[in-house]
C-alpha positions as CSV (number, residue, x, y, z in Angstrom):
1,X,0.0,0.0,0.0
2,X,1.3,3.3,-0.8
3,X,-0.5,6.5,-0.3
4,X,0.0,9.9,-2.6
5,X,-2.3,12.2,-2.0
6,X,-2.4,15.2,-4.1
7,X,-4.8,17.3,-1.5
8,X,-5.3,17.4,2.3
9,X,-6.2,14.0,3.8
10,X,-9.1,14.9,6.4
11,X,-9.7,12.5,9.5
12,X,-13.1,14.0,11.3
13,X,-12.9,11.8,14.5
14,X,-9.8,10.1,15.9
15,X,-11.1,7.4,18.3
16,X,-9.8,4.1,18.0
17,X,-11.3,3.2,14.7
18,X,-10.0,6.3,13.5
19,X,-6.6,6.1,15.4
20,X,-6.3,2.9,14.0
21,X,-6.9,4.4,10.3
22,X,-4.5,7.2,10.8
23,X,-1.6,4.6,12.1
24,X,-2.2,2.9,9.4
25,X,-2.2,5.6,6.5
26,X,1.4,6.5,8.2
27,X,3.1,3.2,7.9
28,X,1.5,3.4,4.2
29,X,3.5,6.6,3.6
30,X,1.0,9.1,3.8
31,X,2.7,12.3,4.3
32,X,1.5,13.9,7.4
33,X,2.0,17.5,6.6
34,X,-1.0,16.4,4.6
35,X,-3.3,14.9,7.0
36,X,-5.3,17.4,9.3
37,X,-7.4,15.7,12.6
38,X,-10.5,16.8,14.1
39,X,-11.1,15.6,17.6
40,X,-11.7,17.4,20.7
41,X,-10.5,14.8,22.8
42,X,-8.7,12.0,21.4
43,X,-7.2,9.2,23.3
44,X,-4.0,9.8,24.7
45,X,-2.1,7.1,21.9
46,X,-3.5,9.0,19.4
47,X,-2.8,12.0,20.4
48,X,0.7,10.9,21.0
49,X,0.6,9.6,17.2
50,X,-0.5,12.6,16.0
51,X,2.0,15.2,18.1
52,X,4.6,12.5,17.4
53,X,4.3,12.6,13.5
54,X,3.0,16.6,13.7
55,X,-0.2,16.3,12.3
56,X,-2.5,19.3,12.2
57,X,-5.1,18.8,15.3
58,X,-8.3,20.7,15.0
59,X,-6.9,23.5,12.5
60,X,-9.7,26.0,11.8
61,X,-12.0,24.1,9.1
62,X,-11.9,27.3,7.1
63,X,-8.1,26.8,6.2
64,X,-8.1,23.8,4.9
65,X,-9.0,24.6,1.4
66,X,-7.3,21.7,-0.2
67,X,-9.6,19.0,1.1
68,X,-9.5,15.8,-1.1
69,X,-10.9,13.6,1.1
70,X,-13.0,13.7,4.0
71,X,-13.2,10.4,6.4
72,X,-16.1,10.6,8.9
73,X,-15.0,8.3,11.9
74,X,-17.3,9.9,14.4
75,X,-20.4,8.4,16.6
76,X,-23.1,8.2,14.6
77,X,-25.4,10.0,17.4
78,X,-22.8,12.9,16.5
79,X,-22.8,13.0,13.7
80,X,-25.4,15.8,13.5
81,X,-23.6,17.6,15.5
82,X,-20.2,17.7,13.9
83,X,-21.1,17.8,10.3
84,X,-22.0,21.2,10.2
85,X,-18.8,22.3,11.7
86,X,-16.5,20.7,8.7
87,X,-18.9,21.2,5.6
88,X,-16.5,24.4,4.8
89,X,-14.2,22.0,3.8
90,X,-16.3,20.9,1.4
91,X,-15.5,23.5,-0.7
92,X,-13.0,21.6,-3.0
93,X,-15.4,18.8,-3.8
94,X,-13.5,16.5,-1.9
95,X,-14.7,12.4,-1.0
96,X,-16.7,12.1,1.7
97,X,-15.6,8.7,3.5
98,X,-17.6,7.7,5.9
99,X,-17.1,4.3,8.0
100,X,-20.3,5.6,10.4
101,X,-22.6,3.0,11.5
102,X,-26.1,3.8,10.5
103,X,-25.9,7.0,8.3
104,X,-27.2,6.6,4.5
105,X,-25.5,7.8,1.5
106,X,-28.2,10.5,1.3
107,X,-27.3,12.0,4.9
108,X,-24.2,12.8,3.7
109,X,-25.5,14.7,0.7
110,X,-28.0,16.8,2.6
111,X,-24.7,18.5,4.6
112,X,-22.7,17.9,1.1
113,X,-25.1,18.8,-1.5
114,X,-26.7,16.4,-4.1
115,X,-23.6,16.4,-6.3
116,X,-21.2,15.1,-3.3
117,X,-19.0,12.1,-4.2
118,X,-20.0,9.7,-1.0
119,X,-19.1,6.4,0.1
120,X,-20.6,4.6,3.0
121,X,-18.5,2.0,4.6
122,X,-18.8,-0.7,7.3
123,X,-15.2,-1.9,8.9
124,X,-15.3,-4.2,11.4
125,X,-13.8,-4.0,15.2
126,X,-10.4,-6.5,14.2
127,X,-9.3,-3.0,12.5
128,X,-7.6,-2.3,15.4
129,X,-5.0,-4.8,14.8
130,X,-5.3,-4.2,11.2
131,X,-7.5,-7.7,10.7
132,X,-10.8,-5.8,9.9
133,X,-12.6,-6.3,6.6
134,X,-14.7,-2.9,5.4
135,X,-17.7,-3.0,2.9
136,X,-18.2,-0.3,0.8
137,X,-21.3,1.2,-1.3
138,X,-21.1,4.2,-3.6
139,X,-22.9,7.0,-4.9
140,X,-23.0,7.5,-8.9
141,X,-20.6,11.1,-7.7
142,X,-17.7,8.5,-7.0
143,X,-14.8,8.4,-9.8
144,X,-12.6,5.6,-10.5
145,X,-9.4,8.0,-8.9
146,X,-11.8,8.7,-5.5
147,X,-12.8,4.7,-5.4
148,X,-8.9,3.5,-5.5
149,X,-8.0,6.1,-2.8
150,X,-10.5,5.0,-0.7
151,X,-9.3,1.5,-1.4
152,X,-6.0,2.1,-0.6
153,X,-7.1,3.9,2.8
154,X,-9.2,1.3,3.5
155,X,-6.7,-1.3,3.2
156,X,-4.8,0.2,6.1
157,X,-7.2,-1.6,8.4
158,X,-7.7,-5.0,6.8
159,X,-9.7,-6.1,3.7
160,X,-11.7,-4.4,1.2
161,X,-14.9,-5.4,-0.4
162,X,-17.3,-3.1,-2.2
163,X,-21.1,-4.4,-2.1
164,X,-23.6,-3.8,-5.3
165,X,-26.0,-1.4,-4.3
166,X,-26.4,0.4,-0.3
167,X,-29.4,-1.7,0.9
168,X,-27.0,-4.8,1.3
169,X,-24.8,-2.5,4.0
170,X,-27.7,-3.6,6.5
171,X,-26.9,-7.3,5.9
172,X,-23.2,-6.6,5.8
173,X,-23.6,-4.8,9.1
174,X,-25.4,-8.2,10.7
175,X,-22.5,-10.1,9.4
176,X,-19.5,-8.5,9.5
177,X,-19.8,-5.3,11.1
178,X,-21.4,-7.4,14.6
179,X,-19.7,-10.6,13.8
180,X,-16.6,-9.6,16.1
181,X,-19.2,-10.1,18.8
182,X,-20.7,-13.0,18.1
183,X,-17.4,-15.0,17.7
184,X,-16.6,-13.3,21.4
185,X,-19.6,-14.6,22.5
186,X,-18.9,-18.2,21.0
187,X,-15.6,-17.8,22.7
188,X,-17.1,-17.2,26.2
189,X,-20.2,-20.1,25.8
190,X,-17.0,-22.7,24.9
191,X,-15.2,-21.6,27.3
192,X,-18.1,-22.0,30.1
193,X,-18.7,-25.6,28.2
194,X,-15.6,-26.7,29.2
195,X,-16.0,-25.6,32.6
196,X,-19.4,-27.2,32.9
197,X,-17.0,-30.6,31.5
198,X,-14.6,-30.3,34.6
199,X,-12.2,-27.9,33.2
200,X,-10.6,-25.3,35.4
201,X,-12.3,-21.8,34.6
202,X,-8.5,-20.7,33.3
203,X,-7.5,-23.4,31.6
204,X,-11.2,-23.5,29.6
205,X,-10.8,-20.0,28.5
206,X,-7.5,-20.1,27.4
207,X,-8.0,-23.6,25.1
208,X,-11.4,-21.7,23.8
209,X,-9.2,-18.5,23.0
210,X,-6.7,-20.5,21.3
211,X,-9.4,-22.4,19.1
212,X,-11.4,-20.1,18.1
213,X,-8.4,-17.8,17.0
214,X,-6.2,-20.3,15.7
215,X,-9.3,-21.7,13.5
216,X,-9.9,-18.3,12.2
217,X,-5.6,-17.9,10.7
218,X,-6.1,-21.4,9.9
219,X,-9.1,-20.3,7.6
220,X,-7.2,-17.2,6.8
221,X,-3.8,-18.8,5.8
222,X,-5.1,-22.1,3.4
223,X,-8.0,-20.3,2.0
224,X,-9.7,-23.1,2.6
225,X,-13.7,-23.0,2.5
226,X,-14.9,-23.2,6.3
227,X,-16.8,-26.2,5.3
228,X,-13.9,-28.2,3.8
229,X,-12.2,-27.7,7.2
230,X,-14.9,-29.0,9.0
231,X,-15.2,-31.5,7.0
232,X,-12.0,-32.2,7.4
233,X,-11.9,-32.2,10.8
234,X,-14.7,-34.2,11.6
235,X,-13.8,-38.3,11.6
236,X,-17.1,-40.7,11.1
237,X,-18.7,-41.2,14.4
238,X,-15.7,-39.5,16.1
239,X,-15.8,-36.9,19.1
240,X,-16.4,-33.8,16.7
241,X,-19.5,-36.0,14.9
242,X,-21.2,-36.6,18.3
243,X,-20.6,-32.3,18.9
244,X,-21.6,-31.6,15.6
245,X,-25.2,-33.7,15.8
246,X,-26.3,-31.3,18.1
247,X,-25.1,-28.2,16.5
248,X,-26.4,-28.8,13.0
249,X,-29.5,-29.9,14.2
250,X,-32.8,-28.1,13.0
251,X,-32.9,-26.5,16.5
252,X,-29.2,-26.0,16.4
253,X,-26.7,-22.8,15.5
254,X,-27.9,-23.0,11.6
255,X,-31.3,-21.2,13.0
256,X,-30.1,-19.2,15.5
257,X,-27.5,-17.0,13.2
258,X,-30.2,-16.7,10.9
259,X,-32.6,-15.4,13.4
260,X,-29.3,-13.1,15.0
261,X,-28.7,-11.7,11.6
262,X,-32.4,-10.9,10.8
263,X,-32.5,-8.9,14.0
264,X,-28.7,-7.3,13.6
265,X,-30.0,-6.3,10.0
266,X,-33.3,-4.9,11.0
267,X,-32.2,-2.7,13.3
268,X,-29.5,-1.3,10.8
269,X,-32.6,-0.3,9.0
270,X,-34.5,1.5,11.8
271,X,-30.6,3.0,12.6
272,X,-30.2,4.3,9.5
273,X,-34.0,6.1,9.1
């Protein structure tokens, strides 16, 4: 990943998704004379990053008439709030980036105007270590310069997809965007499993840790379909057969992801109106 940007690389918001971004567009070799920050109070590492590599911190929005993109890492319930404050910058037709949870295409182009070249993104929590994966939908304002940019700062936090059309960023939200927490959550019922088994409450955690981690690089590394692995993991009538009868059964964890999904992507929906 390189990064050359011709204009001033705006970050509104440098929490840790956006702290994460920023570290990220450094190692890429962003300069940073060309990056100005917005946050009132970021966390102390960032803030260290960004005094460390001498960043511009909340410059007034007026000045920077260069903009070329705009990333919008705040709080959705913010977002109101803030936007206002950096449409100035707007000026200079820049991309508008966002990777908020719950704010449409068209939100962005009420504060931008109708014309505003907007992509709406969903990254994932493994960012922070730079293991995320972020869907993206455009707008018909987006050219084929603004979409590899976006690609490329993007790819600072993991993997890049782009989606067909914005009504599938609900789904993608349900899957991807919660996932992180439902693999934690698989984590912790293993773990307690194991436990319930005769395990020491340590010792279960830490072999449920390991799996579930180790399975996911194991996916990662062979590109292996998940179901090939199982597959291949699973002997006739062997311990992971006996496990897997109940799991796959009609009442198992086939119907209850779908049902956790349903609701995940539902109330994207009533988020996003």
């Amino acid at each position: 990943m390189s990064i050359a940007l011709k204009g001033t690389l705006v970050l509104v918001g440098a929490g840790k998704m956006g702290g994460a971004m920023l570290e990220g567009w450094l190692k890429g070799g962003a300069a940073p004379q060309k990056i100005a920050a917005f946050d009132p109070a970021p966390p102390p590492e960032v803030k260290a990053l960004i005094e460390r590599h001498g960043i511009r911190l909340n410059p007034p929005p007026r000045d920077v008439t260069d903009a070329q993109v705009i990333v919008v890492a705040v709080k959705p319930q913010v977002m109101e709030d803030v936007l206002p404050g950096v449409v100035v910058m707007g000026a200079s037709k820049p991309l508008i980036l966002s990777v908020a949870a719950g704010k449409t295409i068209a939100s962005f182009e009420r504060h931008f105007g109708s014309d505003a070249a907007v992509i709406r993104t969903i990254p994932n929590t493994p960012a922070a270590v730079g293991r995320g994966i972020t869907a993206m939908a455009r707008n018909a304002h987006v050219s084929a310069d603004q979409m590899k940019l976006a690609e490329t700062l993007l790819s600072a936090i993991g993997e890049v997809v782009e989606v067909g059309h914005e009504g599938l960023i609900d789904a993608v939200t349900a899957v991807s965007g919660s996932g992180p927490a439902y693999v934690f959550y698989l984590t912790e019922c293993l773990a307690a499993a194991g436990e319930k088994a005769g395990l020491p409450a340590e010792l279960a955690m830490k072999l449920a840790r390991a799996t579930v981690s180790g399975a996911g690089e194991l996916m990662r590394v062979t590109g292996i379909e998940a179901a090939t692995l199982r597959q291949n993991v699973t002997s006739p009538k062997g311990t992971t057969y006996a496990a897997l009868q109940v799991l796959m059964a009609e009442n198992g964890m086939g119907p209850l992801f779908d049902k956790a999904v349903a609701a995940a992507t539902a109330r994207s929906r009533e988020l996003a109106n």
